[in-house]
C-alpha positions as CSV (number, residue, x, y, z in Angstrom):
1,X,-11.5,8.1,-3.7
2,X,-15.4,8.2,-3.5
3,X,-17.3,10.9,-5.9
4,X,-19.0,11.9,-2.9
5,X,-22.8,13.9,-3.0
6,X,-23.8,12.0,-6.2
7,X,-27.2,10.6,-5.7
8,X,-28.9,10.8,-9.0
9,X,-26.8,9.1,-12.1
10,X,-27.8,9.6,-15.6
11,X,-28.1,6.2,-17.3
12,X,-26.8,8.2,-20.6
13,X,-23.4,9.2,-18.9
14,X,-21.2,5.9,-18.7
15,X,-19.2,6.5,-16.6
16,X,-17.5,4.5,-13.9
17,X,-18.8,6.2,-10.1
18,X,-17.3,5.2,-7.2
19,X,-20.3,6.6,-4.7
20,X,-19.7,7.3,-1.5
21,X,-17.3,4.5,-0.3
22,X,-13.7,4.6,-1.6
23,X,-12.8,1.4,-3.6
24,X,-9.3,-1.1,-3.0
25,X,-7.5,-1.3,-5.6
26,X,-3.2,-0.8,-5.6
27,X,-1.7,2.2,-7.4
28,X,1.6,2.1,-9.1
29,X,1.7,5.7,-10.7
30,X,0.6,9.3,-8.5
31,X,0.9,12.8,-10.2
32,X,-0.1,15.8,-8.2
33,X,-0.6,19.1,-9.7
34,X,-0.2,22.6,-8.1
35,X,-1.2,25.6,-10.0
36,X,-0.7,28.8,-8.1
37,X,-1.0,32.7,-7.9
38,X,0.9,34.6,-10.0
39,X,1.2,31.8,-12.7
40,X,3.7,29.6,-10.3
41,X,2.7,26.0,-11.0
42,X,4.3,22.6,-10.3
43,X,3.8,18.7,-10.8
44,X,5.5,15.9,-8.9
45,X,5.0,12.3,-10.9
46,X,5.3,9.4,-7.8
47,X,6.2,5.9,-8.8
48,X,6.2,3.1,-6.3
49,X,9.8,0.8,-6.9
């Protein structure tokens, strides 16, 4: 996905931005992370087959 609101980039920070437009590119491997209230938390790994 884009890194969205990022106008000004510092030459010193190498990093790889993706502004504003999301970029193609096919993913094999998801994880999603859910960190709740109370100290309930969950993460679901996705693999494509």
């Amino acid at each position: 996905p884009p890194t969205i609101n990022i106008f000004n980039q510092d030459p010193e920070c190498d990093l790889d931005y993706c502004a504003n437009t999301a970029r193609d590119m096919k993913i094999d491997i998801a994880v999603k992370n859910n960190f709740g209230f109370g100290g309930t938390n969950g993460t679901l790994v996705l693999r494509r087959v």
